[in-house]
C-alpha positions in Angstrom: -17.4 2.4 5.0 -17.1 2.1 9.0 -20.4 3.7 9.7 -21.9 0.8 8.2 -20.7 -1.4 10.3 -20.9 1.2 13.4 -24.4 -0.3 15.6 -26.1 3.1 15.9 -24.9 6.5 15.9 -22.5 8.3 19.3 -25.3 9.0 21.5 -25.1 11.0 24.6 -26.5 6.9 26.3 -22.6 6.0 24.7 -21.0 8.7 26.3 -22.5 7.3 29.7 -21.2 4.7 32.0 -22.7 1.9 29.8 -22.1 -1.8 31.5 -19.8 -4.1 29.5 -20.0 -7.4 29.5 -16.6 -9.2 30.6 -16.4 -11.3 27.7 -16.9 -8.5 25.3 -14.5 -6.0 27.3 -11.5 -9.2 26.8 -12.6 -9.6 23.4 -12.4 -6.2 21.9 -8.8 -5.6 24.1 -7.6 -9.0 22.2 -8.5 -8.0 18.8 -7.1 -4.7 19.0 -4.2 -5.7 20.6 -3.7 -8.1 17.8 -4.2 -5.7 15.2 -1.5 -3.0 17.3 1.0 -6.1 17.3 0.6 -7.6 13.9 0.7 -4.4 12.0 -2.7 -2.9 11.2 -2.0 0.5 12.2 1.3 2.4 11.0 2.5 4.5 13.2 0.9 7.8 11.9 -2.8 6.1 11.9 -4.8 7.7 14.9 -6.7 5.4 16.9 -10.3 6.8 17.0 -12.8 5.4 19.0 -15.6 6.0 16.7 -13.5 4.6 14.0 -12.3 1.1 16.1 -16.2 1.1 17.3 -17.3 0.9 13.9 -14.6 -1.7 13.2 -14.8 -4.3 16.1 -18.9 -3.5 15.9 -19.6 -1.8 19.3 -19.7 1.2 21.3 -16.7 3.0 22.0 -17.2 1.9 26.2 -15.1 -1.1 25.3 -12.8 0.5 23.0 -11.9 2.9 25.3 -10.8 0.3 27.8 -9.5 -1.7 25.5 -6.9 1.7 24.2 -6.1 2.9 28.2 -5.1 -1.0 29.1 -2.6 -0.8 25.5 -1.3 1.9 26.4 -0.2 0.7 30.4 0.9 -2.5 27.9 3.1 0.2 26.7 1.7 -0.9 23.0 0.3 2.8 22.8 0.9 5.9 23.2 -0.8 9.7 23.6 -0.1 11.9 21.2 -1.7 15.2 19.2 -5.5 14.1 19.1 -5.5 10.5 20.7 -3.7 7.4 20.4 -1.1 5.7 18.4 0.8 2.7 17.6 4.0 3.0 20.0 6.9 2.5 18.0 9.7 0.3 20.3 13.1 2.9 20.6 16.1 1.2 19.5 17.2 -0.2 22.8 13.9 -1.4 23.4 13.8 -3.5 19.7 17.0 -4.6 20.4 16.8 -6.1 23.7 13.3 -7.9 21.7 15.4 -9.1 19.2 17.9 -10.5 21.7 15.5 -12.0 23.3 14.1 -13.8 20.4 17.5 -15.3 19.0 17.5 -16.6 22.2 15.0 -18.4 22.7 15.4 -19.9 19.0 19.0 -21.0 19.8 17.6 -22.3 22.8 15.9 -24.9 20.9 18.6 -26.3 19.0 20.9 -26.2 22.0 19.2 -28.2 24.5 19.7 -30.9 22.0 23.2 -30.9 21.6 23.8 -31.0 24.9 21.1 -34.3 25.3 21.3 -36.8 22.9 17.8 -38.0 23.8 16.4 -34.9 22.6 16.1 -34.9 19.1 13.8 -32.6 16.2 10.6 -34.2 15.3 11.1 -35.3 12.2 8.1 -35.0 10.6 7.7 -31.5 11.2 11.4 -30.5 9.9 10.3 -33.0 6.3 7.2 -31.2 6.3 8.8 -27.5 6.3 12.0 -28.6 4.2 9.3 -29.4 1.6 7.4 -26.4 2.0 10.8 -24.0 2.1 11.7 -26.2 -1.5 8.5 -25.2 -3.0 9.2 -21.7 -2.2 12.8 -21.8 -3.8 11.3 -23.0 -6.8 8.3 -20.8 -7.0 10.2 -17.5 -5.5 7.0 -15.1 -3.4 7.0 -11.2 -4.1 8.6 -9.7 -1.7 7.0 -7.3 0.6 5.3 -7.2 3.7 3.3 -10.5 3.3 6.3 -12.2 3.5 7.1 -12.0 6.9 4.2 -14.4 7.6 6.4 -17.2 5.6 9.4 -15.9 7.8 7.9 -16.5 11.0 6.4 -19.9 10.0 10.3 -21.0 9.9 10.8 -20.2 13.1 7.9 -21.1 15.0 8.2 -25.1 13.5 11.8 -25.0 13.8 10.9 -24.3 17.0 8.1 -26.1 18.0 10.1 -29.2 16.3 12.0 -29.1 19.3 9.6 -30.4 21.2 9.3 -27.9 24.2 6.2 -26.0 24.1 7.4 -23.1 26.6 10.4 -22.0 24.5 8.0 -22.4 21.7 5.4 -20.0 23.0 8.1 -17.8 24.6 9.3 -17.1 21.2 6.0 -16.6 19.7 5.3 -13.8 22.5 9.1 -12.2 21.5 8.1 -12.1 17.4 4.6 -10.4 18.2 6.5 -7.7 20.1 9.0 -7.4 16.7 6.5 -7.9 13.7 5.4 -4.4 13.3 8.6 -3.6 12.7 10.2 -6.9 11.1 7.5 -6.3 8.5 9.5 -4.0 6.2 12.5 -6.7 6.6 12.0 -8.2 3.3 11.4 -5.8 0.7 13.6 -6.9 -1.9 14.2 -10.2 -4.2 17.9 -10.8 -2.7 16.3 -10.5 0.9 14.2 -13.2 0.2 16.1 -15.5 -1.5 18.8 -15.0 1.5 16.0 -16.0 3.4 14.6 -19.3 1.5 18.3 -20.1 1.2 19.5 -19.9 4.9 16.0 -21.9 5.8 17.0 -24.6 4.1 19.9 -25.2 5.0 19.2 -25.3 8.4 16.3 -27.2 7.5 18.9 -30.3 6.1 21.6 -30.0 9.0 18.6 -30.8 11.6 17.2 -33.2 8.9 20.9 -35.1 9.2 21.2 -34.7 12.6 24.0 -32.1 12.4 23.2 -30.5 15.2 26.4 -28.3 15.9 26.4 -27.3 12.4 22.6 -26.7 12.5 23.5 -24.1 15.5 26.1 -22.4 14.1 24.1 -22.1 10.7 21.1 -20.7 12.6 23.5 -18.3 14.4 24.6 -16.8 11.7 21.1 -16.3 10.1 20.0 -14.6 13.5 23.0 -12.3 13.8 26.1 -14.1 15.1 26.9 -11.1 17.6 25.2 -8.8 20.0 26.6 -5.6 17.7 25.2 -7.7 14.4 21.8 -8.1 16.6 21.7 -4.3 17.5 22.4 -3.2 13.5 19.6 -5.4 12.7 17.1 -3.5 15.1 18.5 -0.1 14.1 18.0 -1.0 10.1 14.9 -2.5 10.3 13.4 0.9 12.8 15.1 3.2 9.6 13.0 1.0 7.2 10.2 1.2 9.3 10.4 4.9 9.0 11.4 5.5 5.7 7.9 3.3 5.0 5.7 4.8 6.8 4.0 7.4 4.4 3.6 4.0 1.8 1.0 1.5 3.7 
């Protein structure tokens, strides 16, 4: 149970202006804000202080810091008896998700347009392999999957071989996760998925780069309107899932 791991019972001392270390204040906000962005909470799970205390093992001082910076992050929100997970409105997901296909096109563009740049090699082999071993061995789908989804894209686009777009992208997909996780609920979704990887995978592999584009257009939404659907589907899912965590 979380009193267990709780240090000592909510004494009037906690309730006090208690000093906080630095590190410990950065800590507690980072793991927290970590568990907000990669789904730990639903969106109907009040954030308790006594309860996070018990979780990250310390006194609610830092937890309470840690909740009031989220919630200026915009990451929570107030609501009937504390905090909760702020769910992104549909304009909000959408512009994310705009943002992210992006960047990922981004990655492939740049070298089109430069014939110096090319994909790392070693690093599209390694993830073609990985991708095949998943098409023969298909994974359950669910949640869990989403952390196979997003390994795609972050080596497709760290194989690029620019760092910023890669951690500009990675930034984007936190922001999306908590709601991308109920993408990939059923068998055809992720064979879709597997399928599509690869064959982006190959054209980058043969240094069919237009191709590789196009293909990667098309797996992201190949319009603004396909883009906006996505967000608005995935938000209905969200909902529709969150009594079943």
């Amino acid at each position: 149970m979380d009193s267990v791991l709780y240090p000592g019972r909510d004494t009037a001392a906690d309730t006090q202006a208690v000093p906080v270390s630095p590190s410990l204040r950065e800590t507690v906000y980072a793991q927290l804000r970590s568990a907000v962005l990669d789904g730990a909470f639903g969106p109907r799970d009040r954030l308790a202080e006594l309860r996070l205390a018990a979780r990250f093992g310390v006194s609610r001082t830092p937890v309470r810091e840690a909740l009031a910076r989220l919630l200026s992050d915009g990451l929570v929100e107030r609501g009937d008896g504390g905090f909760f997970v702020a769910v992104p409105s549909l304009a909000q997901l959408g512009d994310f998700y705009e943002l992210r296909n992006t960047l990922e096109l981004r990655g492939i563009a740049r070298a089109v347009e430069d014939p110096s740049v090319r994909h790392d090699p070693a690093i599209v082999a390694a993830e073609l392999d990985h991708w095949y071993a998943l098409r023969d061995h298909p994974p359950e789908p669910g949640p869990h999957f989403l952390g196979e989804d997003e390994r795609f894209h972050t080596e497709l686009s760290r194989a690029c071989g620019n760092p910023a777009l890669t951690e500009a992208l990675a930034t984007a997909a936190r922001r999306v996760r908590q709601v991308r996780r109920h993408d990939f609920l059923g068998p055809d979704e992720v064979a879709t998925a597997v399928s599509e990887h690869i064959e982006i995978l190959e054209l980058l592999r043969d240094d069919r780069l237009e191709e590789a584009h196009r293909a990667l257009h098309a797996h992201l939404g190949a319009s603004p309107s396909e883009v906006r659907e996505h967000a608005r589907r995935s938000l209905t899912r969200m909902a529709l899932n969150a009594g079943h965590r």
